[in-house]
PDB file of N, CA, C, O and CB in Angstrom:
ATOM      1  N   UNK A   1       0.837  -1.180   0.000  1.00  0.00           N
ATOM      2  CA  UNK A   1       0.000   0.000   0.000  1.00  0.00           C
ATOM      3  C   UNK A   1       0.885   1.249   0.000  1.00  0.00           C
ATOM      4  O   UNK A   1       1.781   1.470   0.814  1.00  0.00           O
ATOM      5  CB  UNK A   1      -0.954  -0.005   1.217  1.00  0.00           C
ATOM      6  N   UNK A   2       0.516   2.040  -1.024  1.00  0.00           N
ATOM      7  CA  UNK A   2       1.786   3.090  -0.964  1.00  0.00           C
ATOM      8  C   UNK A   2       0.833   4.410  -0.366  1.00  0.00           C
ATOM      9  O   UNK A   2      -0.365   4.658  -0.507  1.00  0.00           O
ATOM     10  CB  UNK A   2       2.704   3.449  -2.813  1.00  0.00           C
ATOM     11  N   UNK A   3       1.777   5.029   0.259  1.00  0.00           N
ATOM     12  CA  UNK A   3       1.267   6.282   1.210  1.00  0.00           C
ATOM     13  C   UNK A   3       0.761   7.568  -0.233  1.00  0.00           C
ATOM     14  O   UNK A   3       1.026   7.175  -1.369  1.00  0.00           O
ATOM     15  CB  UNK A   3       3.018   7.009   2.543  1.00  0.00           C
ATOM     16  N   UNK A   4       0.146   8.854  -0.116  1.00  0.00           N
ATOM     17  CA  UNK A   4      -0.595   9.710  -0.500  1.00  0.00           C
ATOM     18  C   UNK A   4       0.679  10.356  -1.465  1.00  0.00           C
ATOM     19  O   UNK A   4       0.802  10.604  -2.664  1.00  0.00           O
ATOM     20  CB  UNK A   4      -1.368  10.550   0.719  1.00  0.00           C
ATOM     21  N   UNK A   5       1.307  10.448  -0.593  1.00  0.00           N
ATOM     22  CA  UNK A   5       2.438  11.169  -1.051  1.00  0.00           C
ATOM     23  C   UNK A   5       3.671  10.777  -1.943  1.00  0.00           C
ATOM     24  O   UNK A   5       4.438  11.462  -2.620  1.00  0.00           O
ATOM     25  CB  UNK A   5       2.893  11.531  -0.053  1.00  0.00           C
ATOM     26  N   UNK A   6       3.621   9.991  -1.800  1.00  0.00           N
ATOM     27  CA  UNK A   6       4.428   9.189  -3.016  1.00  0.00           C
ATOM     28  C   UNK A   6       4.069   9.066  -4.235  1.00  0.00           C
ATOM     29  O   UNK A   6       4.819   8.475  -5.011  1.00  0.00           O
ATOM     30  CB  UNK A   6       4.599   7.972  -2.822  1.00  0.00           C
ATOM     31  N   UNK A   7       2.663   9.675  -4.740  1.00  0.00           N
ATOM     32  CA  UNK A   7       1.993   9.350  -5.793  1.00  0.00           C
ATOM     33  C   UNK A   7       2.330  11.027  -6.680  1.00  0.00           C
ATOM     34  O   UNK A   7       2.248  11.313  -7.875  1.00  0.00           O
ATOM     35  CB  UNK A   7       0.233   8.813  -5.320  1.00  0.00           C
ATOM     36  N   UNK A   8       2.811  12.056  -5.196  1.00  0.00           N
ATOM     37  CA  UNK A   8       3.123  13.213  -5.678  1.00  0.00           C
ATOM     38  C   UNK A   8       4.258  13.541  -6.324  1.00  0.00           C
ATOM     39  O   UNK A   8       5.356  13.187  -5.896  1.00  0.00           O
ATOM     40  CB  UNK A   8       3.031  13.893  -4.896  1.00  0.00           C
ATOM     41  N   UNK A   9       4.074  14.388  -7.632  1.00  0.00           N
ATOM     42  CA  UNK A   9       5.285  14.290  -8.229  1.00  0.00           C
ATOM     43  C   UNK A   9       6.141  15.781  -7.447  1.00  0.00           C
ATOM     44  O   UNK A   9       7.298  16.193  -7.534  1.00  0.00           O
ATOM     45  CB  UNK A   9       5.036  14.279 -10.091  1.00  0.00           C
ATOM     46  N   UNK A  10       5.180  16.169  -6.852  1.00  0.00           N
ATOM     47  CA  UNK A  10       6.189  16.799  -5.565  1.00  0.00           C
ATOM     48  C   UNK A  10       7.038  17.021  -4.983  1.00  0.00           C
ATOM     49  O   UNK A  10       7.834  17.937  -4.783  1.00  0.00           O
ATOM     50  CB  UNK A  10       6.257  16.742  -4.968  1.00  0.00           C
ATOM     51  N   UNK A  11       6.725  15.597  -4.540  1.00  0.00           N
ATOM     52  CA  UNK A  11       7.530  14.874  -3.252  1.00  0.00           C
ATOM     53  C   UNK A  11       8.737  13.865  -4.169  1.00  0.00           C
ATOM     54  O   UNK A  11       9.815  13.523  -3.682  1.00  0.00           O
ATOM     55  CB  UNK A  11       6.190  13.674  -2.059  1.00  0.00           C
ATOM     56  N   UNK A  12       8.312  13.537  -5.438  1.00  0.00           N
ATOM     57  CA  UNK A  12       9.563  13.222  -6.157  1.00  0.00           C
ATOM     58  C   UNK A  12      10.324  13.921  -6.948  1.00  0.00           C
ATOM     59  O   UNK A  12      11.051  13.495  -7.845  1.00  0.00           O
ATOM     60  CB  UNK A  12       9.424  12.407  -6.788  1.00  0.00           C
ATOM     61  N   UNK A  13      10.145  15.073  -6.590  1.00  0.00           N
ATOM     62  CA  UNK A  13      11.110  16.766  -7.308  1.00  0.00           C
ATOM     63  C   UNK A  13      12.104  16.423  -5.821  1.00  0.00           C
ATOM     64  O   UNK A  13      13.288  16.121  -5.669  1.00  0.00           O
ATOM     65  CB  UNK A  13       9.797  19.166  -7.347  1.00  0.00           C
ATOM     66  N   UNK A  14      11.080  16.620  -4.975  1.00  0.00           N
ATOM     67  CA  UNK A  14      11.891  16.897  -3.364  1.00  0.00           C
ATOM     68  C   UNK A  14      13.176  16.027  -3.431  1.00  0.00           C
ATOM     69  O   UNK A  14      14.288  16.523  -3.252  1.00  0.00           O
ATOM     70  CB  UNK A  14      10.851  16.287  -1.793  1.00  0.00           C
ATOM     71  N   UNK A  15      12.894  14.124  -3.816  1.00  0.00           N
ATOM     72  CA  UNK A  15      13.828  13.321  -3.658  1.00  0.00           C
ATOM     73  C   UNK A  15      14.824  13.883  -4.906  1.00  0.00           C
ATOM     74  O   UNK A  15      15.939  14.314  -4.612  1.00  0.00           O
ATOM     75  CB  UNK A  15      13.289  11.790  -3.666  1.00  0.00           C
ATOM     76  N   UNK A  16      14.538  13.868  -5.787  1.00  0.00           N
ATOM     77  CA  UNK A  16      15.368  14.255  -6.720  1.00  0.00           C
ATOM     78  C   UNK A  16      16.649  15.424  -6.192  1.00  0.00           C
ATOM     79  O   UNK A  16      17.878  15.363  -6.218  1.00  0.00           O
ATOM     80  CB  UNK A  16      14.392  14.794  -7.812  1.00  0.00           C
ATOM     81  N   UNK A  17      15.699  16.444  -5.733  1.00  0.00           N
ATOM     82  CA  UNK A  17      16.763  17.160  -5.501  1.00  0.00           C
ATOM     83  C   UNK A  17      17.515  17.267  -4.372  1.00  0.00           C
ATOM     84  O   UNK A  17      18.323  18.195  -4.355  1.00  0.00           O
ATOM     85  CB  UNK A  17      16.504  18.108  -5.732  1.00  0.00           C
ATOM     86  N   UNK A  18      17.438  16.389  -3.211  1.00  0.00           N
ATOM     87  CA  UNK A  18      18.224  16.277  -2.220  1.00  0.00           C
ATOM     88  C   UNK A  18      19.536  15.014  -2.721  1.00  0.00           C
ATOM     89  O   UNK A  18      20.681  14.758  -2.351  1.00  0.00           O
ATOM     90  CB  UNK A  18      17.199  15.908  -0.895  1.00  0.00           C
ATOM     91  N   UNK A  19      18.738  14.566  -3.578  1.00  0.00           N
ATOM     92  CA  UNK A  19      20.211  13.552  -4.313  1.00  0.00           C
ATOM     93  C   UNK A  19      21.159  14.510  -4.498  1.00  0.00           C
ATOM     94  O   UNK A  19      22.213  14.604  -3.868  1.00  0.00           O
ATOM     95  CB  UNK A  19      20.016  12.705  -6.013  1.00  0.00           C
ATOM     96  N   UNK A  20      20.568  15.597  -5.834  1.00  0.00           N
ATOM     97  CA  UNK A  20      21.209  16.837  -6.231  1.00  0.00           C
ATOM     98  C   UNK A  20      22.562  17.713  -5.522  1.00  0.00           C
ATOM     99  O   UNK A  20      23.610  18.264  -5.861  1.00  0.00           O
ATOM    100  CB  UNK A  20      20.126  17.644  -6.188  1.00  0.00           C
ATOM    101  N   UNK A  21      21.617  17.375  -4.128  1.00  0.00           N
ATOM    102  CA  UNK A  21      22.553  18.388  -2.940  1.00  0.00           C
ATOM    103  C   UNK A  21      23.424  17.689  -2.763  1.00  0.00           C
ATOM    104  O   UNK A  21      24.505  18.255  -2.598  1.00  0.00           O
ATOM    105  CB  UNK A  21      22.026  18.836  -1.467  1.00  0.00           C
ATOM    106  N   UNK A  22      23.412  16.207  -2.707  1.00  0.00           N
ATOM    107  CA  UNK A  22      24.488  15.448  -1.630  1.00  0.00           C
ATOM    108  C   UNK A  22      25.726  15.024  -2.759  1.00  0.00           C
ATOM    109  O   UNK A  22      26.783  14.470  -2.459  1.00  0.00           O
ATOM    110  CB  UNK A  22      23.665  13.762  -0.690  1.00  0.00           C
ATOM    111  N   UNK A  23      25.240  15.493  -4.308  1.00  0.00           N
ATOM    112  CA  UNK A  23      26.130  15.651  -5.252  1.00  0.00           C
ATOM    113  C   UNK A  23      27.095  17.248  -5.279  1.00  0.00           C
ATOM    114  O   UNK A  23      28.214  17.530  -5.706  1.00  0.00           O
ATOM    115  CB  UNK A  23      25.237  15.393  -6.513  1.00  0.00           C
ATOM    116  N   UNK A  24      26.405  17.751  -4.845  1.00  0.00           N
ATOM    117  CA  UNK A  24      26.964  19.345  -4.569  1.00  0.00           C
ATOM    118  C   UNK A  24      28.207  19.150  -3.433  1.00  0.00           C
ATOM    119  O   UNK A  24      29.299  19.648  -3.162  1.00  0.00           O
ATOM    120  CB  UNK A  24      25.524  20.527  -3.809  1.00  0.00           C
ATOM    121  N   UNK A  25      27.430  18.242  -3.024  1.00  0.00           N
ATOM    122  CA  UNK A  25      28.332  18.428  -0.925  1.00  0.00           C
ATOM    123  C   UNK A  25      29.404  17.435  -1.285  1.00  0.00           C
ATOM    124  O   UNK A  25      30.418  17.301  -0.600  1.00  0.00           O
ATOM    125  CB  UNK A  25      27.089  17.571   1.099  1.00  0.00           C
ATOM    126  N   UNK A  26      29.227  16.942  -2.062  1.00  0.00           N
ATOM    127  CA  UNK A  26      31.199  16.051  -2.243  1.00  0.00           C
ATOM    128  C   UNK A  26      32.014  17.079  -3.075  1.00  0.00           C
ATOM    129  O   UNK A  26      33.214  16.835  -3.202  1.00  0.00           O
ATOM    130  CB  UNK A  26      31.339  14.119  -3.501  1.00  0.00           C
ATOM    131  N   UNK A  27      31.562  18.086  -3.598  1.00  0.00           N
ATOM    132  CA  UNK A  27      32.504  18.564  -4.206  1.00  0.00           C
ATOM    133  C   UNK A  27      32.879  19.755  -3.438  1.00  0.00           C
ATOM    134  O   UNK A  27      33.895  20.300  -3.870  1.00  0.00           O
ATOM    135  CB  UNK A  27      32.201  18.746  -5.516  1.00  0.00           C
ATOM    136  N   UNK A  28      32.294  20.352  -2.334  1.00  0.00           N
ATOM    137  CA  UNK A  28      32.784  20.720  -1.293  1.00  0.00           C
ATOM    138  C   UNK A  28      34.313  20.743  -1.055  1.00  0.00           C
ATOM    139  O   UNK A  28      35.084  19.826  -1.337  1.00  0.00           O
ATOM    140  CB  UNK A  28      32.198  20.058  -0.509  1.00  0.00           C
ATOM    141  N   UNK A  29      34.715  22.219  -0.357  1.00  0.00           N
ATOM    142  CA  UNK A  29      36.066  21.940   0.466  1.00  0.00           C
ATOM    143  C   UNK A  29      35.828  21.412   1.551  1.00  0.00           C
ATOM    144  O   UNK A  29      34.862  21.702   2.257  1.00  0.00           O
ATOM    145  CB  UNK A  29      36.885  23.036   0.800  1.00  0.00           C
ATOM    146  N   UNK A  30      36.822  20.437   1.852  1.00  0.00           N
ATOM    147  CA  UNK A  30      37.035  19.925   3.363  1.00  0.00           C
ATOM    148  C   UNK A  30      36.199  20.788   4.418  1.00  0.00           C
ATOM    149  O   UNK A  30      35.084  20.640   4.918  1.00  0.00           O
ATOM    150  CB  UNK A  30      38.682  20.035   3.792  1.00  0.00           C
ATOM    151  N   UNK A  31      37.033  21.590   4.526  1.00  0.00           N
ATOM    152  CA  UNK A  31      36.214  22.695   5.650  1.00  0.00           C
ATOM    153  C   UNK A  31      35.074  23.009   5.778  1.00  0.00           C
ATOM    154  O   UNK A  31      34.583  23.123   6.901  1.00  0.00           O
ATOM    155  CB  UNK A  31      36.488  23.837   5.634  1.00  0.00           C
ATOM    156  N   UNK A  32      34.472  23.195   4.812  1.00  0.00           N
ATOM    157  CA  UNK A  32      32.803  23.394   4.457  1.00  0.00           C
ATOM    158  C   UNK A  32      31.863  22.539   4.627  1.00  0.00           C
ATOM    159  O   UNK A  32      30.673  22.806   4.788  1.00  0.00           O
ATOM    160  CB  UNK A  32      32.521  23.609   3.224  1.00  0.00           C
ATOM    161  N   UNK A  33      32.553  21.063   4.588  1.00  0.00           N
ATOM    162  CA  UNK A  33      31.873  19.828   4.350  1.00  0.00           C
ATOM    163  C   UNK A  33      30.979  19.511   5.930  1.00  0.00           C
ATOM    164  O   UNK A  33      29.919  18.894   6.041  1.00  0.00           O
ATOM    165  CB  UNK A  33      33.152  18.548   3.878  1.00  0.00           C
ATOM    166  N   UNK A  34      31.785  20.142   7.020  1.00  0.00           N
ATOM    167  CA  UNK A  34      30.969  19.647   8.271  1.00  0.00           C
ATOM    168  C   UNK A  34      30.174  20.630   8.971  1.00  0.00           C
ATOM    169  O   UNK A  34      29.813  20.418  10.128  1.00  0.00           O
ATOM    170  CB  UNK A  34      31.854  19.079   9.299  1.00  0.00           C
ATOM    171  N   UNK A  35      29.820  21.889   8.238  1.00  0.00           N
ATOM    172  CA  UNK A  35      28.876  22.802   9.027  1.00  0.00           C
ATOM    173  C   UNK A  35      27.639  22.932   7.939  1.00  0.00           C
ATOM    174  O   UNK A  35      26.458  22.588   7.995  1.00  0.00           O
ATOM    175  CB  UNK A  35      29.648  24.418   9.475  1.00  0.00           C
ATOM    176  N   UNK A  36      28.464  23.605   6.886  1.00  0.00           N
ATOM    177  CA  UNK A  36      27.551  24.247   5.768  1.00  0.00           C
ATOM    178  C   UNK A  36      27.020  22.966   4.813  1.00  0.00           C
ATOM    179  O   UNK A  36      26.275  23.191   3.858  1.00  0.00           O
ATOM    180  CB  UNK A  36      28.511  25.468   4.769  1.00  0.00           C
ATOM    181  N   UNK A  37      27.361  21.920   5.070  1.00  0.00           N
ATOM    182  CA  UNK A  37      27.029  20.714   4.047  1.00  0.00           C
ATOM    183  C   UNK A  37      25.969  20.226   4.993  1.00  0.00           C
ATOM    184  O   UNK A  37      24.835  20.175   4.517  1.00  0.00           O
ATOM    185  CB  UNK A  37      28.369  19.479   3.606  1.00  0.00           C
ATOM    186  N   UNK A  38      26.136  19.831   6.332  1.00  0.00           N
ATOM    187  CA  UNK A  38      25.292  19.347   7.231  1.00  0.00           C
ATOM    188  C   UNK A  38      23.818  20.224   7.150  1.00  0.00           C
ATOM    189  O   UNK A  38      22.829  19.789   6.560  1.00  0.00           O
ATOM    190  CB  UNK A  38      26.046  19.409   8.633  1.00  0.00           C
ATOM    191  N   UNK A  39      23.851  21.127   7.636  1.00  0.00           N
ATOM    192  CA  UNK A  39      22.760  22.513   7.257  1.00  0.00           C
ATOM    193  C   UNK A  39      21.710  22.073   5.737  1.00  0.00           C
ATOM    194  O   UNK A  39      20.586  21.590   5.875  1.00  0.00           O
ATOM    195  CB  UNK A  39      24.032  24.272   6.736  1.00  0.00           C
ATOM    196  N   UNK A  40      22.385  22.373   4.249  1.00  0.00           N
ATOM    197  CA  UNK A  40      22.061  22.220   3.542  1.00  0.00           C
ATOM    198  C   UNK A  40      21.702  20.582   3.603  1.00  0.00           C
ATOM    199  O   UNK A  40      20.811  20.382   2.777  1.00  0.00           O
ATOM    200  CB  UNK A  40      22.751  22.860   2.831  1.00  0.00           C
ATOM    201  N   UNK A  41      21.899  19.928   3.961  1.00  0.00           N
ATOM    202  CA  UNK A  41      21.221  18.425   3.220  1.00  0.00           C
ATOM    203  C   UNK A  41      20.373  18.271   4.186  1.00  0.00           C
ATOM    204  O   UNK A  41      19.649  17.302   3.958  1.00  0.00           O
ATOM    205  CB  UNK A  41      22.208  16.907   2.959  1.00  0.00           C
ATOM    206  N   UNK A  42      20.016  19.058   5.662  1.00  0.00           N
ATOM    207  CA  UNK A  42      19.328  18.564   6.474  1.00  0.00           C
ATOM    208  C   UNK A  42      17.985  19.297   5.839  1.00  0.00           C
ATOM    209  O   UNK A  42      16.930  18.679   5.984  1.00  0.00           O
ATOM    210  CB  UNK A  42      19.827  18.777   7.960  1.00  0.00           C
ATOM    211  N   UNK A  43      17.928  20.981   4.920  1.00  0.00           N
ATOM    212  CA  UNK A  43      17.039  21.358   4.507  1.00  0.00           C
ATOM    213  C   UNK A  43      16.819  20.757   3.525  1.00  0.00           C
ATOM    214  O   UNK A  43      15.675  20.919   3.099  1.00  0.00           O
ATOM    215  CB  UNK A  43      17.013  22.353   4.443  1.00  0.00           C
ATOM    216  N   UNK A  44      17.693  19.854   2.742  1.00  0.00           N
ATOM    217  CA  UNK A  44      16.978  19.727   1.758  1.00  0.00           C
ATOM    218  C   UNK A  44      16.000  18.251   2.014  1.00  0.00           C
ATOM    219  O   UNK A  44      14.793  18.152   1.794  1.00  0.00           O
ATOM    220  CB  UNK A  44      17.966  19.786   0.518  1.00  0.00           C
ATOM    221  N   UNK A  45      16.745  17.386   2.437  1.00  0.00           N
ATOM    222  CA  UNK A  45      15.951  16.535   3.446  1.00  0.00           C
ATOM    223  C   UNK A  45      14.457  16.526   4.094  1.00  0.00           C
ATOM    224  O   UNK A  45      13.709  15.566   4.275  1.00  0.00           O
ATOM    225  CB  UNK A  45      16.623  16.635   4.407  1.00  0.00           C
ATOM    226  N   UNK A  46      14.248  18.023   4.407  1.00  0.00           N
ATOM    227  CA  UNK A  46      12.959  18.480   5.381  1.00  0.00           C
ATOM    228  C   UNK A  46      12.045  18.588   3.816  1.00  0.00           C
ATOM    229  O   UNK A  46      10.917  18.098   3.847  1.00  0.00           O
ATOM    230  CB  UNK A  46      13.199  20.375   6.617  1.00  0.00           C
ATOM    231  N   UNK A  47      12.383  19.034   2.866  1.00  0.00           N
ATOM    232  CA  UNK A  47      11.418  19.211   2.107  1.00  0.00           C
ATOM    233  C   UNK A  47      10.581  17.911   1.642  1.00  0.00           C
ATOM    234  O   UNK A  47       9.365  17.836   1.469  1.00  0.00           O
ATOM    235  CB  UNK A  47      11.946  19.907   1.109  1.00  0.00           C
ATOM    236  N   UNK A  48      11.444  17.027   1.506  1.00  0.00           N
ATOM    237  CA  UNK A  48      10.104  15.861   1.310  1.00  0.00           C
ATOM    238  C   UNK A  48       9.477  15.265   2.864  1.00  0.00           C
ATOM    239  O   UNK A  48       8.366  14.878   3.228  1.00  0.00           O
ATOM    240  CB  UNK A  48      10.805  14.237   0.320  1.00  0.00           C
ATOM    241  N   UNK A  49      10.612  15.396   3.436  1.00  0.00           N
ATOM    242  CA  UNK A  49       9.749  15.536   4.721  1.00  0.00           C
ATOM    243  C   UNK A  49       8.544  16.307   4.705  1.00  0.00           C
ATOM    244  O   UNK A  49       7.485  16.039   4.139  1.00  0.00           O
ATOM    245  CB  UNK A  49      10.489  16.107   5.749  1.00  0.00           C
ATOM    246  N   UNK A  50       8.839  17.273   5.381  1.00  0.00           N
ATOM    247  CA  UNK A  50       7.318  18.166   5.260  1.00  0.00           C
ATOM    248  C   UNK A  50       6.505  17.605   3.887  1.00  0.00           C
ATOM    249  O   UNK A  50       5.336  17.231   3.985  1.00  0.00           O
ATOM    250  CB  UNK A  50       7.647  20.135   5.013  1.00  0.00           C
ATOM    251  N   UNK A  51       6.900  17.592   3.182  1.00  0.00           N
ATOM    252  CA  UNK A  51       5.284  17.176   2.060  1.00  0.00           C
ATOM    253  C   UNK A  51       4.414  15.730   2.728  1.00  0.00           C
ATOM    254  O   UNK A  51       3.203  15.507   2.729  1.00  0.00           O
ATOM    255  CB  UNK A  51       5.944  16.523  -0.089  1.00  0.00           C
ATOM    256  N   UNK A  52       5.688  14.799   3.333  1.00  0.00           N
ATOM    257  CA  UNK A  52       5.172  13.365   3.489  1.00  0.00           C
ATOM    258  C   UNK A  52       3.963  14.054   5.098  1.00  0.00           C
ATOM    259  O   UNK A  52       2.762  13.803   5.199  1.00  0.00           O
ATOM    260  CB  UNK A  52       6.940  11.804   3.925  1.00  0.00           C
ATOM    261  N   UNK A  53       4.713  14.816   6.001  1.00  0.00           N
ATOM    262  CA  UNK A  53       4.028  14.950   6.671  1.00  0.00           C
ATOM    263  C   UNK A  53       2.712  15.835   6.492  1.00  0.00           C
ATOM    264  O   UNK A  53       1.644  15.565   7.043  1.00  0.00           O
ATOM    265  CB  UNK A  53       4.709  15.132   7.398  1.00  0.00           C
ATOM    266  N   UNK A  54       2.820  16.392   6.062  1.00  0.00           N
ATOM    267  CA  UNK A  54       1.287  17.543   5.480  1.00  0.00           C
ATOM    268  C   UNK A  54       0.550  16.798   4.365  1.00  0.00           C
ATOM    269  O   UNK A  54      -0.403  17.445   3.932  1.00  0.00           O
ATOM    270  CB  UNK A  54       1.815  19.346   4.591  1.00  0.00           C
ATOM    271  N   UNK A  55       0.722  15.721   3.842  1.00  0.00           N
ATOM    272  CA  UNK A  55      -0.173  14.677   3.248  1.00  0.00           C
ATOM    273  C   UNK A  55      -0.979  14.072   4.333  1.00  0.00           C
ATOM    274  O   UNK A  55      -2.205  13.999   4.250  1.00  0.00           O
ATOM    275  CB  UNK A  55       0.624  13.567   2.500  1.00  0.00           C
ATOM    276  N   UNK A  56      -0.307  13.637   5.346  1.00  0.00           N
ATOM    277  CA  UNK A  56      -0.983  12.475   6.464  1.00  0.00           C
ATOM    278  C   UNK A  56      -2.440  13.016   7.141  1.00  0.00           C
ATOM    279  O   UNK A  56      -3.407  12.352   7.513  1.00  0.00           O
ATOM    280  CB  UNK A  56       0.232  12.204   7.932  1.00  0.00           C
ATOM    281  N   UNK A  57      -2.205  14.566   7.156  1.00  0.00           N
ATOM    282  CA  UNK A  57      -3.674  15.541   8.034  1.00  0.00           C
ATOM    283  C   UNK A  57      -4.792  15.221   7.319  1.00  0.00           C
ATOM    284  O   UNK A  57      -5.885  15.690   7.639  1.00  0.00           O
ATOM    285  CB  UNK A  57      -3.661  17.452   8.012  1.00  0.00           C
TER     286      UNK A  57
END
């Protein structure tokens, strides 16, 4: 049984583009990689989050 949100092409922009990011974040300098990389993939992360969760209401 697949959930509401998975059917959204939304929520598969969202996955798409947090792949996107974590392709961005290896090419990162060292230094950057453990504040400003962490930050960014955790937002980009939240975005299909939040869609999966604001489907469920």
């Amino acid at each position: 049984m697949a959930f509401k949100f998975e059917n959204l092409r939304v929520w598969e922009m969202a996955l798409d583009y947090s792949l996107e990011i974590n392709k961005l974040i290896k090419k990162f300098p060292t230094d950057e990689k453990y504040v400003l990389a962490q930050q960014l993939q955790r937002a980009a992360d939240s975005i299909a989050l939040n869609i999966a969760e604001g489907s469920t209401g």
